[in-house]
Z-matrix of the N, CA and C atoms (Angstrom, degrees):
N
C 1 1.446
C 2 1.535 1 109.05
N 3 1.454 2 100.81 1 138.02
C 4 1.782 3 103.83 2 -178.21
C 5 1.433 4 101.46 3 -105.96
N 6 1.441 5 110.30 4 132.41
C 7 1.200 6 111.16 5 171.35
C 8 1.651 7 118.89 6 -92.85
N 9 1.399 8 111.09 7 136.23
C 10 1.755 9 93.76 8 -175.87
C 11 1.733 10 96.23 9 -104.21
N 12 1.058 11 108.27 10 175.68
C 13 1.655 12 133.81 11 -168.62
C 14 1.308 13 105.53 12 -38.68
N 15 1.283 14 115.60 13 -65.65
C 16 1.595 15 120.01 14 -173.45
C 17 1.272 16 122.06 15 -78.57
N 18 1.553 17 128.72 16 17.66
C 19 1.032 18 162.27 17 -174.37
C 20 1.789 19 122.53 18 -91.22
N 21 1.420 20 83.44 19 -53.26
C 22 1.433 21 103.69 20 -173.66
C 23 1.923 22 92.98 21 -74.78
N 24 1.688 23 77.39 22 146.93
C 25 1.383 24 109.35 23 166.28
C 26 1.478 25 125.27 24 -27.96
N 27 1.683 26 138.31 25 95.56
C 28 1.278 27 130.98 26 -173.18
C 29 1.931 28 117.00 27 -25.69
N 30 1.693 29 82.37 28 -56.99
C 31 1.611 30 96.07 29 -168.02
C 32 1.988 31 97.43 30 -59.66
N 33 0.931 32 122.79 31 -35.89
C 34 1.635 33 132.91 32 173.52
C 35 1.524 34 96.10 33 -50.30
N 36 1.233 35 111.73 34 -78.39
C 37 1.211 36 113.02 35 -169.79
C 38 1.763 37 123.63 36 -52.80
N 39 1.068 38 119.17 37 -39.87
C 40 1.629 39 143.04 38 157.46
C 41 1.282 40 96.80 39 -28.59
N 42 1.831 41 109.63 40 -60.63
C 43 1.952 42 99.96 41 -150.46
C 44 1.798 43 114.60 42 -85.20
N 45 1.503 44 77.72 43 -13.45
C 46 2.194 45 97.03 44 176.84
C 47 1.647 46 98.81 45 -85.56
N 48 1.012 47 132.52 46 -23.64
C 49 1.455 48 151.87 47 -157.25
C 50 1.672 49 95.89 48 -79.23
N 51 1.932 50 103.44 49 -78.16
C 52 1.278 51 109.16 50 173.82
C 53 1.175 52 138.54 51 -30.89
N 54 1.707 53 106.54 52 -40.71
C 55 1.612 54 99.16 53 -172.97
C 56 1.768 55 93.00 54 -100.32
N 57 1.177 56 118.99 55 11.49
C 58 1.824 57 100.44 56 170.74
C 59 1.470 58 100.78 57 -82.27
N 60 1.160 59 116.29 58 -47.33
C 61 1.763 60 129.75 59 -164.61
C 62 1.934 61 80.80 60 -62.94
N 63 1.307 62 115.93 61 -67.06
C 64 1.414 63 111.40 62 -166.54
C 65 2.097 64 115.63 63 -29.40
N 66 1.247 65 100.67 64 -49.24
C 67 1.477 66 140.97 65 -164.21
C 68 1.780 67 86.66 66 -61.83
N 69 0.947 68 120.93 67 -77.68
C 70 1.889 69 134.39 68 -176.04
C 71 1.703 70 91.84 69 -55.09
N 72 1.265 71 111.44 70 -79.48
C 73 2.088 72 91.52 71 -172.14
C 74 1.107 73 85.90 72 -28.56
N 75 1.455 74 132.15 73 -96.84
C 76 0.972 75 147.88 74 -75.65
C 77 1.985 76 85.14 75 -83.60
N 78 1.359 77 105.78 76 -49.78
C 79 1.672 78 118.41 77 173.13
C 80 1.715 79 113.64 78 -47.43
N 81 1.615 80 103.43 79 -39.74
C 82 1.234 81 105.31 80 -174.92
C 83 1.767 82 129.06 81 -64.02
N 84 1.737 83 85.01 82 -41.06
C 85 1.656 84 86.78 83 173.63
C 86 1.386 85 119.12 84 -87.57
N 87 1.874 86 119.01 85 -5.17
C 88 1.676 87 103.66 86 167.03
C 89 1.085 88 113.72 87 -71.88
N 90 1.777 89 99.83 88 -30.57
C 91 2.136 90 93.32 89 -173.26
C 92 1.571 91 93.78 90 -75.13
N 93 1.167 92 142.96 91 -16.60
C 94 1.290 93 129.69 92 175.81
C 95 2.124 94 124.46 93 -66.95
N 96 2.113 95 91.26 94 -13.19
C 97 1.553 96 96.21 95 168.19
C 98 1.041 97 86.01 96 89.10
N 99 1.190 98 152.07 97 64.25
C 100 1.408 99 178.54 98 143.03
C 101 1.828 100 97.38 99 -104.29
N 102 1.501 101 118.14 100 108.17
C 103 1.195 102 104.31 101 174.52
C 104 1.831 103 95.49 102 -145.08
N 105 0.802 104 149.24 103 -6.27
C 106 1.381 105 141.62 104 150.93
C 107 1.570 106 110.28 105 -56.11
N 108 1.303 107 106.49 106 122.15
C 109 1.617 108 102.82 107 163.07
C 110 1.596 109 117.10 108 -49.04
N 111 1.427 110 127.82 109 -74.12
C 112 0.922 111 131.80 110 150.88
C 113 1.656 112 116.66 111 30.61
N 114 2.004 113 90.20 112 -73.79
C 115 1.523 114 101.84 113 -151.24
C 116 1.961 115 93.60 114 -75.55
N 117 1.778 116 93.89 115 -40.54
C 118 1.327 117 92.70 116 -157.62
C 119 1.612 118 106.06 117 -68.35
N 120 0.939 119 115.55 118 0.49
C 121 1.577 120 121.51 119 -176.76
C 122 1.499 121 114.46 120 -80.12
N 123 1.909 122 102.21 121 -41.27
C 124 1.722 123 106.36 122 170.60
C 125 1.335 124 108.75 123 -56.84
N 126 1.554 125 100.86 124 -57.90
C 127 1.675 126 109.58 125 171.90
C 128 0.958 127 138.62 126 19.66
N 129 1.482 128 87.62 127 -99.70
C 130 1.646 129 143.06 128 163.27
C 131 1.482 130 118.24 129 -26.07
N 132 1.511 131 106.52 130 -27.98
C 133 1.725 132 121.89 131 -158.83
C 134 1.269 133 96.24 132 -84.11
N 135 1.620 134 101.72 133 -50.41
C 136 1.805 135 103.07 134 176.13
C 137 1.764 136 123.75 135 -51.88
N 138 0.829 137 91.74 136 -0.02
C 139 1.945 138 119.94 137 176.71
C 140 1.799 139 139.93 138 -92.07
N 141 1.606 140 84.48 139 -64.33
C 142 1.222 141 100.78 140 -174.66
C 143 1.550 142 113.78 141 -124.78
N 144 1.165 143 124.64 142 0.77
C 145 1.554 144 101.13 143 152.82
C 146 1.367 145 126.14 144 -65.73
N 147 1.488 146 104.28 145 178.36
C 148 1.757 147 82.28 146 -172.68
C 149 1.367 148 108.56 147 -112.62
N 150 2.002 149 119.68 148 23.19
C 151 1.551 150 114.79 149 139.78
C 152 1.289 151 110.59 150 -55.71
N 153 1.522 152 120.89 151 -40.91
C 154 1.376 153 130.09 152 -152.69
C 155 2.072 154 90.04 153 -76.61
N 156 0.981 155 116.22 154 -38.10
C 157 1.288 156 116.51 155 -156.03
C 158 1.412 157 103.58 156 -91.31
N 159 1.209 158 116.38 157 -8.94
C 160 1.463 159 108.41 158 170.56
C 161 1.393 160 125.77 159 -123.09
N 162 1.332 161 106.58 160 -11.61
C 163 1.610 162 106.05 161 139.21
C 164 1.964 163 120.72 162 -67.24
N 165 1.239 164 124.46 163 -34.05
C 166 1.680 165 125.53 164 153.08
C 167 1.410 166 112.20 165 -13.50
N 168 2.092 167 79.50 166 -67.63
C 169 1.747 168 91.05 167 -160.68
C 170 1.308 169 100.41 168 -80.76
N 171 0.759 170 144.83 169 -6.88
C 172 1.564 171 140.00 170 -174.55
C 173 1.945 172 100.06 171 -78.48
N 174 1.413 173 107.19 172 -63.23
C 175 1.486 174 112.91 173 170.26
C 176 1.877 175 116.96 174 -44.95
N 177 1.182 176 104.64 175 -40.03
C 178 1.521 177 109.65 176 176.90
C 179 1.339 178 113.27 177 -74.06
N 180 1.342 179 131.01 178 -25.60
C 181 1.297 180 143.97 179 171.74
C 182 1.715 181 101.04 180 -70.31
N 183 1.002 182 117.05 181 -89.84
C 184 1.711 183 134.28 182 164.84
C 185 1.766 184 113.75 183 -16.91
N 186 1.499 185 90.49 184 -48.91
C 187 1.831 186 89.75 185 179.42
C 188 2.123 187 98.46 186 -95.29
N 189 0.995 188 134.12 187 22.41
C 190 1.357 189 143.57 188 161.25
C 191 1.195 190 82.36 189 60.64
N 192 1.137 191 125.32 190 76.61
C 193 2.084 192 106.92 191 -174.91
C 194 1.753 193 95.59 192 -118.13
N 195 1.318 194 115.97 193 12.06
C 196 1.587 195 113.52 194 -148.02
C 197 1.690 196 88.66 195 -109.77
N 198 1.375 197 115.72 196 131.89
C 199 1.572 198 95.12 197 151.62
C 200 1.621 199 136.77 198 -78.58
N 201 1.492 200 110.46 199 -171.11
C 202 1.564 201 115.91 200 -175.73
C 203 1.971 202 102.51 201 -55.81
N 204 0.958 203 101.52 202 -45.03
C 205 1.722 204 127.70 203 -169.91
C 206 1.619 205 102.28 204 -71.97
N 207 1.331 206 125.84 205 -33.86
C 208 1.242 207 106.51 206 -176.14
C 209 1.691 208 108.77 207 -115.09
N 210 1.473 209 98.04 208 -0.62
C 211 1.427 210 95.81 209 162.93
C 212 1.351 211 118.99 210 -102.30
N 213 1.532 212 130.23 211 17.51
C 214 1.358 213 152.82 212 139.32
C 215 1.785 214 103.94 213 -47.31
N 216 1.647 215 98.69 214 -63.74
C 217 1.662 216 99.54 215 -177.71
C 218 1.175 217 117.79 216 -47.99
N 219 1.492 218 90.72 217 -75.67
C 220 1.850 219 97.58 218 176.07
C 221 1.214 220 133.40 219 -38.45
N 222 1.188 221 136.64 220 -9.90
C 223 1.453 222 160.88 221 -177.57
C 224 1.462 223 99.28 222 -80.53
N 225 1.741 224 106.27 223 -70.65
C 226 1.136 225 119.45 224 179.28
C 227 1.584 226 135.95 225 -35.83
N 228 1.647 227 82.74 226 -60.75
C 229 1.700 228 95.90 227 172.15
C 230 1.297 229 103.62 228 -96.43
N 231 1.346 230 141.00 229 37.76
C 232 1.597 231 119.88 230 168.25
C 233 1.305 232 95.71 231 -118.20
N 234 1.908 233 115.03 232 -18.32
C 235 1.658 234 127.47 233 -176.91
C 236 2.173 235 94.65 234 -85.70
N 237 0.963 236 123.56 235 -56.50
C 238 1.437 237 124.03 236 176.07
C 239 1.409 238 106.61 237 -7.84
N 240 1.402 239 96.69 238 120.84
C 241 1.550 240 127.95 239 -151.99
C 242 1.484 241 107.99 240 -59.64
N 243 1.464 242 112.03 241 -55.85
C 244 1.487 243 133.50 242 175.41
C 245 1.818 244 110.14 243 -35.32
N 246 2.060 245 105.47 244 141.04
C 247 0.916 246 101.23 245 -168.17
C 248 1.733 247 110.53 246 -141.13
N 249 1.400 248 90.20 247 41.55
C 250 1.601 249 104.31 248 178.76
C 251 1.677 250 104.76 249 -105.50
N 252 1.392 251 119.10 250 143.21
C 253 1.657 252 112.79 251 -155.24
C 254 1.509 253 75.70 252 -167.07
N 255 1.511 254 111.80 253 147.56
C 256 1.778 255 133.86 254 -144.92
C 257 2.111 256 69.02 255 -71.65
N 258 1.508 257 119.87 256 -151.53
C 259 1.436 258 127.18 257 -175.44
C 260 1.789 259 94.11 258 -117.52
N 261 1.293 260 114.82 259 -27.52
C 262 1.609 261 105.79 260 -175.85
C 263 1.434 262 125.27 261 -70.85
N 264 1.539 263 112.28 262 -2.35
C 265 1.283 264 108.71 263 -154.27
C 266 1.917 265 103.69 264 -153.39
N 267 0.892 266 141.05 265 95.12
C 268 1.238 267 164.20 266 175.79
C 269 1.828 268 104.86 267 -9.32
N 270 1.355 269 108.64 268 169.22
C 271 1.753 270 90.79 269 -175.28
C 272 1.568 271 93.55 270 -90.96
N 273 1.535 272 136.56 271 -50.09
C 274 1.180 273 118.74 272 168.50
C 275 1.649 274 121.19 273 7.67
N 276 1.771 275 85.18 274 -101.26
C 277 1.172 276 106.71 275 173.97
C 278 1.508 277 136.23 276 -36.25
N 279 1.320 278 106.14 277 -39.82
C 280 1.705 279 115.64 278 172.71
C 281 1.595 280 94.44 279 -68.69
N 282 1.477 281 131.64 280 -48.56
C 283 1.443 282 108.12 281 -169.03
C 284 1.792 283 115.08 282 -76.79
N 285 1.435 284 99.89 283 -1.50
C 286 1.789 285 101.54 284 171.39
C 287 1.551 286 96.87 285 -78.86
N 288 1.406 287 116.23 286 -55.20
C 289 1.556 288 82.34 287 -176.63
C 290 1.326 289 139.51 288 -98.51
N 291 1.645 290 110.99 289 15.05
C 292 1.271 291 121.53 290 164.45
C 293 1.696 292 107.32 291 -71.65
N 294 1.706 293 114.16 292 -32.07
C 295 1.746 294 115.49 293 -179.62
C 296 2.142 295 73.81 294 -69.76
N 297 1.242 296 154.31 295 -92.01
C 298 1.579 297 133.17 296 -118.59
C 299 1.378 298 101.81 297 -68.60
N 300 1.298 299 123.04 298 -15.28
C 301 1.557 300 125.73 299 -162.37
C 302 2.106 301 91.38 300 -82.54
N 303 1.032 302 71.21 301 -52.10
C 304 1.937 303 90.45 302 -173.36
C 305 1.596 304 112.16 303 -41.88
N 306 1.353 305 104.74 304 -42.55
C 307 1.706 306 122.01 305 172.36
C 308 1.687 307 110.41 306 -70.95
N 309 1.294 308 125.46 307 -39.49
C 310 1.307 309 121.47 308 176.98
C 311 1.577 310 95.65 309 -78.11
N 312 1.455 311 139.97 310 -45.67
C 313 1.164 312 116.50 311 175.35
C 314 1.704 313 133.55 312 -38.33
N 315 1.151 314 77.31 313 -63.79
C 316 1.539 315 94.17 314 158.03
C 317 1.146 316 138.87 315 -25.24
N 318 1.258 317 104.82 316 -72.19
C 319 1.952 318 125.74 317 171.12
C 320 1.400 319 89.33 318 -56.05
N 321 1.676 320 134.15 319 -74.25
C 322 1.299 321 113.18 320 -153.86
C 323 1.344 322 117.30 321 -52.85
N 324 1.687 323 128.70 322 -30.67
C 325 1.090 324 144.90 323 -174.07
C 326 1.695 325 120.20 324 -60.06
N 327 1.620 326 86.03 325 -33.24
C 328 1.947 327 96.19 326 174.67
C 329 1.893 328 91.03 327 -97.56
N 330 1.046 329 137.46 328 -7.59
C 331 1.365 330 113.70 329 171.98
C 332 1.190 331 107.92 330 80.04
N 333 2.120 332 110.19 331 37.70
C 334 1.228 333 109.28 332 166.92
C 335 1.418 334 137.39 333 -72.75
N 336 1.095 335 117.95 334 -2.08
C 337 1.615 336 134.07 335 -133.15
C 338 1.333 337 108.62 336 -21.43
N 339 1.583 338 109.73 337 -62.99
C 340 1.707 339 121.66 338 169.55
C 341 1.697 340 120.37 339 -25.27
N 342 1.679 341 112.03 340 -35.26
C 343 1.353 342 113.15 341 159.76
C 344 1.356 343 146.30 342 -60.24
N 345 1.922 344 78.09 343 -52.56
C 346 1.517 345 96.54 344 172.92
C 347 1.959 346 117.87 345 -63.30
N 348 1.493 347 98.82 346 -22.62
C 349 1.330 348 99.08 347 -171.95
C 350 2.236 349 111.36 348 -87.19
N 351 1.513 350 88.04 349 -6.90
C 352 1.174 351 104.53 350 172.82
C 353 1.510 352 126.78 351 -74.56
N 354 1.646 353 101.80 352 -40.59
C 355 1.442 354 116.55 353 176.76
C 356 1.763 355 103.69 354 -77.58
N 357 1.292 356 115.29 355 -44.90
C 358 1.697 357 114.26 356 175.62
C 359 1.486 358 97.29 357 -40.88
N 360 1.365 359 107.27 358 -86.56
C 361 1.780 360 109.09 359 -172.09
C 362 1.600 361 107.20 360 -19.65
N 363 1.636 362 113.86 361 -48.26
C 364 1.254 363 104.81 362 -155.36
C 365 1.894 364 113.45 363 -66.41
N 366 1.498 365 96.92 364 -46.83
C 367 0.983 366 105.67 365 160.82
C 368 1.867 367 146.24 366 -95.78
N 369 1.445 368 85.92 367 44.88
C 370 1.358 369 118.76 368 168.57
C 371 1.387 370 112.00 369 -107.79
N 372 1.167 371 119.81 370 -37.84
C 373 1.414 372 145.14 371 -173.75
C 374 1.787 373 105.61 372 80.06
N 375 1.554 374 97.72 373 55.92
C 376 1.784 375 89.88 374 177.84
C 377 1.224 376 112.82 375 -120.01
């Protein structure tokens, strides 16, 4: 049996998800001339925590920016039953950005890139 993209496991998709989204900030603020670790590390926070990541998804929701297909994911993994969440950050919130992580899994998994590079811009503000 072949499994296709939207198939796989939310929490699966989330942890392949995380380090793509990680991978794009992380590109976005060197080409932005960001070259101290240091700096790009504060940066970074405005990004990838998951206050940062669920206010994102909240704006991507609000501005309808999401498709039929990736608001399937987000559904998925923001509904995912499980109720263990790091101690800094509320379960809400951890399941908002386990649903934005879950959507970049995804896309990379179908070999969106053009998407994924669509949602960066968006939430880059470029």
């Amino acid at each position: 049996m072949v499994l296709h993209s939207i198939d796989y496991n939310s929490l699966t998709l989330a942890y392949l998800g995380d380090s793509i989204y990680e991978v794009y900030i992380r590109k976005h603020l060197i080409k932005k001339g960001i070259v101290k670790v240091n700096n790009l590390q504060h940066e970074a926070i405005n990004y990838v925590s998951a206050n940062s990541q669920r206010k994102i998804l909240e704006n991507l929701i609000n501005d309808n920016y999401l498709t039929e297909e990736e608001l399937i994911v987000m559904n998925r993994a923001r509904n995912h039953k499980g109720t263990r969440h790091p101690k800094n950050t509320d379960i809400i919130t951890y399941k908002y950005a386990t649903a934005l992580e879950a959507i970049f899994g995804y896309l990379y998994l179908e070999n969106n890139i053009k998407r994924i590079e669509e949602l960066i811009k968006y939430i880059v503000k470029e």
